[in-house]
C-alpha positions as CSV (number, residue, x, y, z in Angstrom):
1,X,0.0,0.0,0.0
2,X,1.6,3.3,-1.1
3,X,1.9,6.4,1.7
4,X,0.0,9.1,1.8
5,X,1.4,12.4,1.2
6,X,3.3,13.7,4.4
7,X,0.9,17.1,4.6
8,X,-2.4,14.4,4.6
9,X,-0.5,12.2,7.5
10,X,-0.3,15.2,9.9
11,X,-3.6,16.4,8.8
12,X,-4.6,12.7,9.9
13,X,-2.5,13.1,12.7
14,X,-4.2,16.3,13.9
15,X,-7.7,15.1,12.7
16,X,-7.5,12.0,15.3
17,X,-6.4,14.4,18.0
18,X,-9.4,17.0,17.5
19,X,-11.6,13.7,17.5
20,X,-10.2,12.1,20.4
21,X,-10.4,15.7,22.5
22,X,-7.0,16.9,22.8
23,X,-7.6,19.8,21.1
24,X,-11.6,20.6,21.5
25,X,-13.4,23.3,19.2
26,X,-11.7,26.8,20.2
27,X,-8.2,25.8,20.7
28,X,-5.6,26.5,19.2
29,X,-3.7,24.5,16.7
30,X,0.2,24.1,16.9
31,X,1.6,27.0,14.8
32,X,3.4,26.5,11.4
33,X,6.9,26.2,13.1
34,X,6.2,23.9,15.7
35,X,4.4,21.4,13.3
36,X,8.1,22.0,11.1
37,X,9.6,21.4,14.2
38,X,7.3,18.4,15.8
39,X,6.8,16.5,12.3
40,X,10.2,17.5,11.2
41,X,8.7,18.8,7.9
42,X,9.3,22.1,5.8
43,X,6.7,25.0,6.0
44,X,5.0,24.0,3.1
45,X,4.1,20.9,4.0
46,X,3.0,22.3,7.5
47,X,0.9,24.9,5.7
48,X,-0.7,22.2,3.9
49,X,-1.7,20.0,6.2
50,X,-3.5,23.3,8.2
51,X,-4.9,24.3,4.6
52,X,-5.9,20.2,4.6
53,X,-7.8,21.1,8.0
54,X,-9.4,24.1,7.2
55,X,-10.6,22.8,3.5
56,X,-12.0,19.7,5.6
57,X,-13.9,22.3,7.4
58,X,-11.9,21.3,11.3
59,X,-10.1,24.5,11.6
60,X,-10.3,28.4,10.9
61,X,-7.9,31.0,10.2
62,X,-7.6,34.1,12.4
63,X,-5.2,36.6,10.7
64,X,-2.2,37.4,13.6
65,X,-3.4,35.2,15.9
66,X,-3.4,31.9,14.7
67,X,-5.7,28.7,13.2
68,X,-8.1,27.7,15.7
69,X,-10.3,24.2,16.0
70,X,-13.7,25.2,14.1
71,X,-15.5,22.2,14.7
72,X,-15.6,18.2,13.8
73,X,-15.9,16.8,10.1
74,X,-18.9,16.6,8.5
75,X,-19.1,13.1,7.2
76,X,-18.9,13.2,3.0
77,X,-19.9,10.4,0.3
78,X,-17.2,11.1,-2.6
79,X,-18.0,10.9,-5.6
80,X,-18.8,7.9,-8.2
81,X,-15.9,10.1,-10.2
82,X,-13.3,10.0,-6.9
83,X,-14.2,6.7,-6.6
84,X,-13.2,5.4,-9.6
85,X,-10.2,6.8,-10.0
86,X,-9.3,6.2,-6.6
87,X,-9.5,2.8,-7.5
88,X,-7.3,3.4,-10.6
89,X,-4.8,4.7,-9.2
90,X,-4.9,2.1,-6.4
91,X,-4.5,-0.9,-9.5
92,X,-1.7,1.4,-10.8
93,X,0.3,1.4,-7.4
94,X,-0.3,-2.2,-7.5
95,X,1.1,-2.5,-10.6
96,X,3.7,-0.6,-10.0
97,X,5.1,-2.1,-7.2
98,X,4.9,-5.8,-8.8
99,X,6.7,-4.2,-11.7
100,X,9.4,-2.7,-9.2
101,X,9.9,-6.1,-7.4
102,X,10.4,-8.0,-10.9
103,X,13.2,-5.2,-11.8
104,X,14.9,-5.7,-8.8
105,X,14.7,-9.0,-8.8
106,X,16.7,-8.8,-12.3
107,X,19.2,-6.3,-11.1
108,X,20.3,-8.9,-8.1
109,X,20.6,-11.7,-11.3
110,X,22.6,-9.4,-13.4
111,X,25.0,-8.4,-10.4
112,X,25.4,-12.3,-9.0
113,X,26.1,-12.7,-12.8
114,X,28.6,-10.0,-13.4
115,X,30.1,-10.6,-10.1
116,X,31.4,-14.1,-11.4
């Protein structure tokens, strides 16, 4: 199974701790520089992950002050459209990776073979 993007796992990560009550509607969120700091991650990819938030309708922006817990996540039904090409790209992956295990497969022959 193929990771997520880094932004969408501490999105995740921050989702399951508004959900779970550490940080309850009102508080606020960790600021761009201690999620670069915490995650180990570059401010882009902290940004995102708040935008991820706020687009999922869990958090708000306050210009100066920070991004504060708006509320929980609606529950959504994607569409037949995400769905299949969820699934597409899910084959692919699949693909992929059986394609990258056969090649390496072949470079380990080709070394063992060059090697004698």
């Amino acid at each position: 199974m193929a990771r997520r993007p880094k932004y969408q796992q501490i999105a995740d990560d921050l989702r399951g701790k508004i959900l779970d009550g550490t940080y309850a509607v009102g508080d606020l969120l960790p600021s761009t520089s201690t999620l670069m700091a915490t995650y180990e991650v570059s401010v882009t990819v902290a940004r995102a992950a708040i935008k991820q938030l706020q687009t999922d309708g869990l958090a708000e922006g306050q210009p100066g002050k920070g991004v504060y817990v708006s509320g929980e996540p609606q529950p959504t039904t994607p569409s037949p459209e995400f769905v299949e090409i969820s699934q597409r790209i899910d084959e692919l992956r699949e693909a992929l990776d059986s394609a990258m295990a056969r090649l390496d497969a072949r470079v380990t022959e080709l070394e063992k073979t060059i090697r004698r």
